[in-house]
C-alpha positions in Angstrom: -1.9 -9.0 -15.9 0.9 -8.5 -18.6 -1.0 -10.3 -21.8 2.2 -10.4 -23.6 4.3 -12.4 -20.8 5.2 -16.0 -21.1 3.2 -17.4 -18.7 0.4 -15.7 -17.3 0.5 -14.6 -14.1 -2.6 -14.5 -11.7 -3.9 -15.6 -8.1 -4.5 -18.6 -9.7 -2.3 -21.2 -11.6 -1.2 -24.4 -11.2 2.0 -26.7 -11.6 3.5 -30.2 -11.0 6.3 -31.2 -9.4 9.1 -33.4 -8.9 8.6 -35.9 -5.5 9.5 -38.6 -3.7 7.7 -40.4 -1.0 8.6 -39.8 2.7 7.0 -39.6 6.1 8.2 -36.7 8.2 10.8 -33.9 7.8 14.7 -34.7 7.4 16.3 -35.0 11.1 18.2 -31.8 10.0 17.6 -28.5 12.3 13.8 -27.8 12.0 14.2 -24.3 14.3 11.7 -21.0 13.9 13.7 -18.1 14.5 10.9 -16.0 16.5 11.3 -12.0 15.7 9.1 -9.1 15.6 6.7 -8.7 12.6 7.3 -5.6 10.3 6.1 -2.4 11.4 3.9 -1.3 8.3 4.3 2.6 7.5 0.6 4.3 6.6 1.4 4.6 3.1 2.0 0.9 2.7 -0.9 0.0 4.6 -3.2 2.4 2.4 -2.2 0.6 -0.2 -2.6 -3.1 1.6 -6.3 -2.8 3.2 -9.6 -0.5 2.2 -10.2 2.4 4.8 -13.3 0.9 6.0 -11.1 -2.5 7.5 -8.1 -1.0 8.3 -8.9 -0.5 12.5 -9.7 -4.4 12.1 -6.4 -5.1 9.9 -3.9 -3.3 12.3 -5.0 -5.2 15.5 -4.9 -8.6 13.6 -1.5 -7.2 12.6 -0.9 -6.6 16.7 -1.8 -10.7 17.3 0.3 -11.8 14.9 3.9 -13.8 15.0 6.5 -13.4 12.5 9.5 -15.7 11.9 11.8 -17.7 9.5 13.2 -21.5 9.3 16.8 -22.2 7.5 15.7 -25.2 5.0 17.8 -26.9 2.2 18.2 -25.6 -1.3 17.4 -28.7 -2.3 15.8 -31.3 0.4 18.3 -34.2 -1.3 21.0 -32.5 0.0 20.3 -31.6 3.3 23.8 -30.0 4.2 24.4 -28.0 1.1 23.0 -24.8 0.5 20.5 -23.3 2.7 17.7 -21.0 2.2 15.2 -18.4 4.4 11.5 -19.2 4.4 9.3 -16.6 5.7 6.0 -17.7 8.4 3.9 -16.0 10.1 1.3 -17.2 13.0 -2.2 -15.7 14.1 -2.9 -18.0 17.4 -5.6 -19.3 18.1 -8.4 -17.4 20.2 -9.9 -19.9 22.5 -6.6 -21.3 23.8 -7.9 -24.1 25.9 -10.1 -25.9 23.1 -7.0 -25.3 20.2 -7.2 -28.2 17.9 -3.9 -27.4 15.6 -2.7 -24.7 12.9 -3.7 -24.5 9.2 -1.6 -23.4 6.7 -3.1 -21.0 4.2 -1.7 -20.7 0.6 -3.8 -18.1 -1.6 -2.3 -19.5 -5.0 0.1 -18.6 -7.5 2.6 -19.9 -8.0 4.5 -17.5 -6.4 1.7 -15.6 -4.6 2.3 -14.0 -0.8 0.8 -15.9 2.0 2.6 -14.5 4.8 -0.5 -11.5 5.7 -2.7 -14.2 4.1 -3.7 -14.8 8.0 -4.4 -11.3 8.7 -6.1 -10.9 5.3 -8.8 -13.5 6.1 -10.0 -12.3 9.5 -10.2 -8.9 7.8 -12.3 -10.4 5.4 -15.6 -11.1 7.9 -16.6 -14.1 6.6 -14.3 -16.7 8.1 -13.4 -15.5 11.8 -14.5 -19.0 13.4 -11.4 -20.4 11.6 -8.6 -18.7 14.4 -11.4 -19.5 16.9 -9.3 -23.2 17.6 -7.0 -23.0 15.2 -3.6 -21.1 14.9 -3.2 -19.6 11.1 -0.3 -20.1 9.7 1.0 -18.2 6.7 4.0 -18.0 4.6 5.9 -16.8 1.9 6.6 -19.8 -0.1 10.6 -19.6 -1.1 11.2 -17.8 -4.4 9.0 -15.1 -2.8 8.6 -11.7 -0.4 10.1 -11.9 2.5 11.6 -15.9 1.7 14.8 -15.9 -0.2 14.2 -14.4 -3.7 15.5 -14.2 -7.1 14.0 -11.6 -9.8 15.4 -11.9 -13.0 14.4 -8.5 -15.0 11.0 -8.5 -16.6 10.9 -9.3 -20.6 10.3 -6.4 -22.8 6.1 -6.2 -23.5 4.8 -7.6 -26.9 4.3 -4.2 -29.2 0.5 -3.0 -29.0 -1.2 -4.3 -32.2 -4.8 -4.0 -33.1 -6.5 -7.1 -34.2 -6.0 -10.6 -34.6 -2.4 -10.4 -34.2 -0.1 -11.9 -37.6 1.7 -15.1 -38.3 5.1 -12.7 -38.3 4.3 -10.7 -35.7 3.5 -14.0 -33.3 7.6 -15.6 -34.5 8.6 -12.5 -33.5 6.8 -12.0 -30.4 7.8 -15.9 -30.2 11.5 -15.4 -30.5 11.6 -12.7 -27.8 9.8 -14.2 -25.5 12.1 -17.5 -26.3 15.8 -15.3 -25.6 14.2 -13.7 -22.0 12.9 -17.2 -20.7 16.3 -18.5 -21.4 17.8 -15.9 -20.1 16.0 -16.4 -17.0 16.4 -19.8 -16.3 20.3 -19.5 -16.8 20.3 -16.4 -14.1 20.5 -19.0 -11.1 19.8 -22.2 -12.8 20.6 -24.4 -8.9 17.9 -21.8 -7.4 15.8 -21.1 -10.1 15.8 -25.1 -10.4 14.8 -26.1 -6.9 11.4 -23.8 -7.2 9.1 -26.2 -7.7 5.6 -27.6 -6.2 7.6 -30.3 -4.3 10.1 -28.5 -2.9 7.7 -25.6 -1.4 5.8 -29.2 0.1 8.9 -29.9 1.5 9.4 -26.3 3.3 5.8 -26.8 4.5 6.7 -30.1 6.6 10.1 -28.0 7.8 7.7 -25.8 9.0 5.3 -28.1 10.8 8.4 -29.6 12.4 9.3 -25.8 13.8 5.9 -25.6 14.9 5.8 -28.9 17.0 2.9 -30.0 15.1 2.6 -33.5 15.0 0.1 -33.2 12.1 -0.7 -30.0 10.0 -3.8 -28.7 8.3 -3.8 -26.8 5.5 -6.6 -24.1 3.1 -5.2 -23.7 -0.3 -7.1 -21.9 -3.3 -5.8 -22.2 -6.7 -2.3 -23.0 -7.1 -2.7 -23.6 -3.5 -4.4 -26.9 -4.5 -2.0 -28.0 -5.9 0.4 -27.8 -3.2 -2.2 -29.6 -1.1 -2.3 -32.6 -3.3 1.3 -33.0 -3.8 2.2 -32.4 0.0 -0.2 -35.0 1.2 1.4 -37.5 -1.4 4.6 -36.5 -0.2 3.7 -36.7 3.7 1.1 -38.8 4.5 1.4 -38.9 7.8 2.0 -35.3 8.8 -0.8 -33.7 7.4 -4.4 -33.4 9.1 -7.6 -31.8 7.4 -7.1 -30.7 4.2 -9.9 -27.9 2.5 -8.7 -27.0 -1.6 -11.0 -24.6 -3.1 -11.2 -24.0 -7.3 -8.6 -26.9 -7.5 -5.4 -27.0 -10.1 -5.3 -29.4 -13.0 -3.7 -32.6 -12.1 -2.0 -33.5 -15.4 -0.2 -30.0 -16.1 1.1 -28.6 -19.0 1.0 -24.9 -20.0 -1.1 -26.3 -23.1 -3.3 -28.8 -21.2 -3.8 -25.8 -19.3 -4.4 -22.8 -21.5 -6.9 -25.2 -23.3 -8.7 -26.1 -20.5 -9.2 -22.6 -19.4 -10.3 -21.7 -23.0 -13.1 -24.2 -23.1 -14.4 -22.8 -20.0 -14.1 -19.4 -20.9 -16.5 -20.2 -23.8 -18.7 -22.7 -22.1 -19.5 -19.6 -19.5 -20.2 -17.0 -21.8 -22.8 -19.1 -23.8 -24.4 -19.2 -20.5 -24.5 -15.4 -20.2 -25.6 -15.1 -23.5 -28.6 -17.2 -22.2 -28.9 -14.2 -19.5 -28.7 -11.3 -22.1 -31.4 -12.8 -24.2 -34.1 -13.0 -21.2 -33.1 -9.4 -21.0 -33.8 -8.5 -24.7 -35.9 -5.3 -24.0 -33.1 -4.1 -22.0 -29.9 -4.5 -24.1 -31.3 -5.4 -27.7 -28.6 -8.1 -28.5 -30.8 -10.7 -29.4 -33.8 -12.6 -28.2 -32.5 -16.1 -27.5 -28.8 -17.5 -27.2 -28.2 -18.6 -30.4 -29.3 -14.8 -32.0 -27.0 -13.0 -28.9 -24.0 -15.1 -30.0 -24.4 -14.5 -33.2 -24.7 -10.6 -32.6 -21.5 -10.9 -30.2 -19.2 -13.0 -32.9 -20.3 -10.3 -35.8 -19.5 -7.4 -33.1 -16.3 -8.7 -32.5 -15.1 -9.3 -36.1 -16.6 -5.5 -36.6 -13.5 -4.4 -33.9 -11.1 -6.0 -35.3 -11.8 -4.2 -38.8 -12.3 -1.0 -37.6 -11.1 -1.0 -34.3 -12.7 1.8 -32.5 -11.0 4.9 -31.6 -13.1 7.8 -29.2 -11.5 10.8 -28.5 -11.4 10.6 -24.5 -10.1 7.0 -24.4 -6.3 6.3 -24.3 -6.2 3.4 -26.8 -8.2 2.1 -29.5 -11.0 -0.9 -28.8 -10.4 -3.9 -30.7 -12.1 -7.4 -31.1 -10.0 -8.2 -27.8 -12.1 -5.7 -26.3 -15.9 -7.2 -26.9 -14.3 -10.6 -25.8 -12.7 -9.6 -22.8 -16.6 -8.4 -21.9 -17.8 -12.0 -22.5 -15.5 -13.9 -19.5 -16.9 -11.9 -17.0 -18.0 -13.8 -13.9 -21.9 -13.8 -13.9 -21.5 -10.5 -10.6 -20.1 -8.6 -13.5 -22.3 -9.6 -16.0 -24.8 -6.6 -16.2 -22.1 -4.4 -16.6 -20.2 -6.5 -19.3 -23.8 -6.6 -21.3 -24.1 -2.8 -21.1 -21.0 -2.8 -22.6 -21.7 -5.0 -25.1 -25.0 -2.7 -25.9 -23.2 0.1 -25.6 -20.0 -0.8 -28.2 -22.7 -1.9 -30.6 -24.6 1.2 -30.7 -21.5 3.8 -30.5 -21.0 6.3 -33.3 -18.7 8.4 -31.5 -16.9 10.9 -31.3 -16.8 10.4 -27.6 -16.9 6.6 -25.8 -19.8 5.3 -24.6 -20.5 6.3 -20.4 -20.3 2.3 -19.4 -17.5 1.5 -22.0 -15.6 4.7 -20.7 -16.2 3.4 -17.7 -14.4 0.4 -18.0 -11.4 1.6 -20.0 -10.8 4.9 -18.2 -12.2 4.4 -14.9 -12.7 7.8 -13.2 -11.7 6.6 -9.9 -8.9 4.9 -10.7 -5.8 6.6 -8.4 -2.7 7.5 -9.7 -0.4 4.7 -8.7 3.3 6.0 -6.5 5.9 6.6 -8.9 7.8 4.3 -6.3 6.0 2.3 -3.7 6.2 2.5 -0.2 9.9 0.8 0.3 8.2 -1.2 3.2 5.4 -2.5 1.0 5.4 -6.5 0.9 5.4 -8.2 -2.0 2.3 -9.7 -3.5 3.4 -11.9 -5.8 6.8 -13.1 -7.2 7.3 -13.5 -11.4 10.4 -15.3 -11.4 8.9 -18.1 -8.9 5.8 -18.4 -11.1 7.8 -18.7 -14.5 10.2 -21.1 -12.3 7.2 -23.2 -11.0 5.1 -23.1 -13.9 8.5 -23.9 -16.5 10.3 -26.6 -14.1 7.1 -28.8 -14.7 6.0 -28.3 -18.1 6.8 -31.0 -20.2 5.0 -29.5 -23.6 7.6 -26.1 -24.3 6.2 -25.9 -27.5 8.3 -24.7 -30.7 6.6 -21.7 -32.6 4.8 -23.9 -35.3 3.4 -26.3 -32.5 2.4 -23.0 -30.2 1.0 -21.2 -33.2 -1.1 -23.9 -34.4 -3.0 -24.3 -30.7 -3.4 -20.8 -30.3 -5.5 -20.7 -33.9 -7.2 -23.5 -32.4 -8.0 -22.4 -29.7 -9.6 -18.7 -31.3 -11.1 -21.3 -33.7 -13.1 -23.2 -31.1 -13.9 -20.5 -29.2 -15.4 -17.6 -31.1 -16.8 -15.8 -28.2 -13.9 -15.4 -26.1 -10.7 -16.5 -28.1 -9.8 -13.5 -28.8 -9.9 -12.4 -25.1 -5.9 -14.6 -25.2 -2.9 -13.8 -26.6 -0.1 -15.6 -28.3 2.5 -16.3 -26.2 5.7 -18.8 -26.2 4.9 -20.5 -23.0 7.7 -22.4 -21.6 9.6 -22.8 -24.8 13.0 -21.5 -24.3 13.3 -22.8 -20.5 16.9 -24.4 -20.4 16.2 -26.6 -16.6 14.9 -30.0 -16.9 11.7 -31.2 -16.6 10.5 -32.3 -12.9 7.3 -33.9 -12.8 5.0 -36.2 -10.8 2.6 -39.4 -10.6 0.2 -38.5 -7.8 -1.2 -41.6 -5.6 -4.7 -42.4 -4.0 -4.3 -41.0 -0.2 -6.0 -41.7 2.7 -6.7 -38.7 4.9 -9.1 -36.0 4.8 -9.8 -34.0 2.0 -12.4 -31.6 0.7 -11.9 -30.8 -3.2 -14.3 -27.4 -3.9 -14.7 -27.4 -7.8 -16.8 -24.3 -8.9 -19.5 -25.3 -11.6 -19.1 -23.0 -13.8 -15.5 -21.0 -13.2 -13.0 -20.1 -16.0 -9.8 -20.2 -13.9 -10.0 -23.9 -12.3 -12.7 -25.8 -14.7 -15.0 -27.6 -12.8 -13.8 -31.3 -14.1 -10.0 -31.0 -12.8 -11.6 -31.2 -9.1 -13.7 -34.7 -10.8 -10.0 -35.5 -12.5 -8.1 -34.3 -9.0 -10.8 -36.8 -7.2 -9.6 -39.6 -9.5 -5.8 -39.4 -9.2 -6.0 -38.7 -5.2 -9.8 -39.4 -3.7 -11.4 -37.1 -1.1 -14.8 -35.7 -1.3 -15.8 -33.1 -3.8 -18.0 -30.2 -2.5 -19.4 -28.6 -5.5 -20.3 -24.6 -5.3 -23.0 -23.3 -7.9 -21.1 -20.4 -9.4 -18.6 -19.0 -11.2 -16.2 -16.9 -9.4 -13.1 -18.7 -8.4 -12.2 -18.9 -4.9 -15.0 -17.8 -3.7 -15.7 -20.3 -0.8 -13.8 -18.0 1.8 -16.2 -14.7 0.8 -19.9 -16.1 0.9 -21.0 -16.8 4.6 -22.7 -19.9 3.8 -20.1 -21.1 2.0 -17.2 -20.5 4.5 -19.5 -22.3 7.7 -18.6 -25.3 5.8 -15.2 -24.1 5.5 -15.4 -23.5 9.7 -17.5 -26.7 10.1 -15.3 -29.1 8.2 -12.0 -28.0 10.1 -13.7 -28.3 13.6 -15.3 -31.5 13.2 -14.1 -33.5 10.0 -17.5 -33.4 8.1 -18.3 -31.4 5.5 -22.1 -31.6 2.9 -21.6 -31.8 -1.0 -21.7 -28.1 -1.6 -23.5 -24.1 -1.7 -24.5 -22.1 -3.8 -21.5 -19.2 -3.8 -21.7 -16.2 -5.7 -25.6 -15.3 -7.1 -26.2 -14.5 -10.4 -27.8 -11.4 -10.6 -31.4 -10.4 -11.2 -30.4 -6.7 -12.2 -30.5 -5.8 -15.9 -28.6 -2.0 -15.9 -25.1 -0.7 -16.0 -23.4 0.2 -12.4 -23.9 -3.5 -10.6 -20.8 -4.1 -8.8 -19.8 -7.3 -7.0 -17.3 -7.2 -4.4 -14.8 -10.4 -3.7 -12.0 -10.7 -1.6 -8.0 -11.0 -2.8 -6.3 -13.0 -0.8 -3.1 -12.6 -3.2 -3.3 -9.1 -2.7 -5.2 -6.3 0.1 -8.6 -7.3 0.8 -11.8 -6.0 -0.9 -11.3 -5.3 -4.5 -14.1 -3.5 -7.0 -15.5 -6.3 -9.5 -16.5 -5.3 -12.5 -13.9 -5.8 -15.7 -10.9 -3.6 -16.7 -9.4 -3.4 -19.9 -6.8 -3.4 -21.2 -6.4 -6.1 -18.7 -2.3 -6.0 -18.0 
């Protein structure tokens, strides 16, 4: 993640969206052109699935179906400009008992969904999904394989250790302010038309050019969103609906940083509640109040002497200890040996575990140029678009400033874990935005208790504006209803017969108390099994 870009990209964010009310798809051409599906070199797939899954990826690759529908650059004007969607389909296995297609959306904005199919039967924990059901995947426009815009990335905020300054924020403010302008004026009737609504739109094209008289749909993250606003769009084209670590329904990029704050903080007082049971083992502090209190002096320690060991490549700030506290609770073991570990450190060399994290010795050398077949993950130009066409806030520097010292102010465990950045400010298209409405058919809204990403009460705020049922998982780790078996039976259950219970138990918080514990989750924005445990510096 690039800390220092305007908006912060990641499989998860969220967005609203400019809409008005219809039924069905425009009586304009609705045609898939049918075609074969790229033929993946073995570099690119090295890169796109572990070794271990790779047999298992490559014949899901073998079932699938690739293709593309013509839609309008803007749905109002069905006969102006048009524009390439990218879809891919994984049919169904049991042929004579197929009940439909669901369309899977891993998040964004601007994330890949057109292996997304592939990518969950590779995972192992969902394959009762393609049993009756065709997947359907695609590359929402504004990304991979869809028609595209990239307009050149923003030069990176200067490193700085510490709290970064009043001047050096106007600066970094200013910058950011000239490329997000920029940006916006690159393609302003394309840039314009990438929104939450218009991808919606695509979606019903593309049930159309399935012959689907009704279309499911799996979204996580961002993909919630879309879920919400397509079934306000087209309520009577869309069938079961399942939305796991849903969006916030009233966006703006500082309802949203400030929501994500708060939870940031309200989970790592809960893991300092696990460190102190663990007292004998990591020596931070007995009960909560005495391991937070250890953590905030720690962290003001690194940001007056930032720490600098002779085999790390950059020096360990406050950023550092707080970017240890918004672990997800798999990671947590390691994140508290950390913790010990900083606390303890006289140097001249790092820490094992803190090494660990900052150099990782495993860590290959990325290509100086990636495979030129390798599909793109995720688009930055369609999440600035998505993100900046519905934000109403765009704050001016004295406005952004003064919630970013808020925010560090209220949140002295993890504040320091953000950066400063200008936001939307600067973004020169007009604001679209939408009033969602009650709906009628089904829906399952999975809110994660305790997650930092997707705070648990936009699901209870989602289930407000729209209805549905709210199936609650007991964790932390956002997404994670499509990797934990028990979790994704409901997933299975709920498609195949239109019920679903009030929730699981998702990711487990571990017992173990000493450095190496390593959770393993699944990224559906990306290749497949990734290594938990933290990274820093995170971009």
């Amino acid at each position: 993640m690039n800390r220092s870009a305007p908006i912060a990209m990641a499989v998860v964010m969220t967005a609203l969206a400019a809409a008005t009310p219809v039924q069905a798809a425009p009586r304009t051409s609705s045609a898939i052109t049918w075609q074969p599906c790229p033929d993946y070199s073995d570099d690119a797939l090295s890169m796109m699935v572990p070794p271990d899954r790779r047999d298992r990826f490559e014949q899901l690759l073998h079932r699938l179906e690739c293709g593309t529908i013509g839609v309008p650059l803007d749905h109002g004007k069905p006969r102006g400009r048009q524009i390439t969607v990218a879809l891919t389909r994984l049919p169904a296995t049991d042929r004579a008992h197929r009940l439909g297609g669901i369309a899977l959306n891993p998040g964004g904005p601007g994330g890949s969904g057109y292996l997304m199919p592939v990518q969950l039967m590779t995972m192992g924990t969902a394959d009762g999904l393609n049993d009756r059901y065709d997947l359907i995947g695609f590359d929402p426009r504004g990304v991979g394989y869809s028609t595209s815009v990239n307009c050149p990335d923003g030069p990176d905020a200067p490193d700085t250790l510490g709290p970064v300054t009043k001047e050096a924020a106007r600066q970094r403010y200013a910058a950011q302010v000239r490329d997000t302008n920029a940006c916006g004026r690159s393609d302003p009737a394309f840039l314009s038309r990438l929104t939450t609504a218009d991808v919606a739109r695509d979606l019903d094209r593309i049930r159309a050019g399935l012959g689907e008289r009704k279309l499911n749909l799996l979204g996580v993250s961002w993909g919630t969103w879309l879920g919400v606003v397509h079934r306000d769009l087209f309520p009577g084209t869309v069938g079961r609906m399942f939305l796991d670590s849903v969006a916030i329904p009233d966006f703006s990029v500082v309802a949203f940083q400030d929501g994500r704050a708060a939870a940031a903080e309200r989970n790592a007082r809960r893991m300092t509640a696990w460190i102190a049971e663990r007292d004998d083992r990591f020596g931070l502090g007995d009960t909560p109040e005495r391991v937070q209190a250890t953590i905030i002096t720690l962290s003001t320690d690194y940001d007056t002497n930032p720490r600098r060991f002779t085999d790390l490549p950059i020096a360990l700030d406050g950023s550092f200890i707080a970017v240890a506290m918004i672990q997800d609770a798999s990671i947590w073991p390691v994140a508290a040996q950390v913790l010990k570990e900083s606390r303890e450190a006289t140097g001249p060399a790092a820490p094992p575990t803190v090494k660990e994290v900052v150099s990782p010795p495993d860590s290959p050398e990325p290509p100086a140029e990636p495979p030129a077949d390798l599909p793109e993950q995720s688009n930055r130009t369609m999440n600035r678009a998505a993100f900046c066409n519905e934000d109403p806030s765009r704050l001016g520097f004295d406005a952004a400033w003064k919630a970013f010292q808020r925010r560090l102010k209220v949140n002295p465990l993890t504040g320091r874990a953000q950066d400063f950045n200008a936001g939307c400010a600067g973004w020169p298209l007009p604001v679209q935005t939408v009033r969602l409405r009650p709906g009628k058919s089904s829906l399952v809204l999975s809110g994660h208790r305790f997650e930092t990403p997707s705070p648990y009460e936009w699901t209870l705020d989602t289930k407000a504006a729209v209805g549905g049922h709210v199936y609650t998982v007991d964790d932390d780790v956002h997404g994670s209803v499509l990797q934990v078996p028990a979790c994704s039976d409901d997933v299975i259950t709920y498609f195949h017969t239109g019920t679903v219970d009030d929730g699981c138990a998702g990711v487990p918080v571990p017992t173990e108390s000493g450095p190496g514990t390593e959770a393993r989750g699944e990224d559906l924005n990306g290749t497949g099994t990734v290594p938990g445990g933290f990274r820093y510096p995170r971009s």
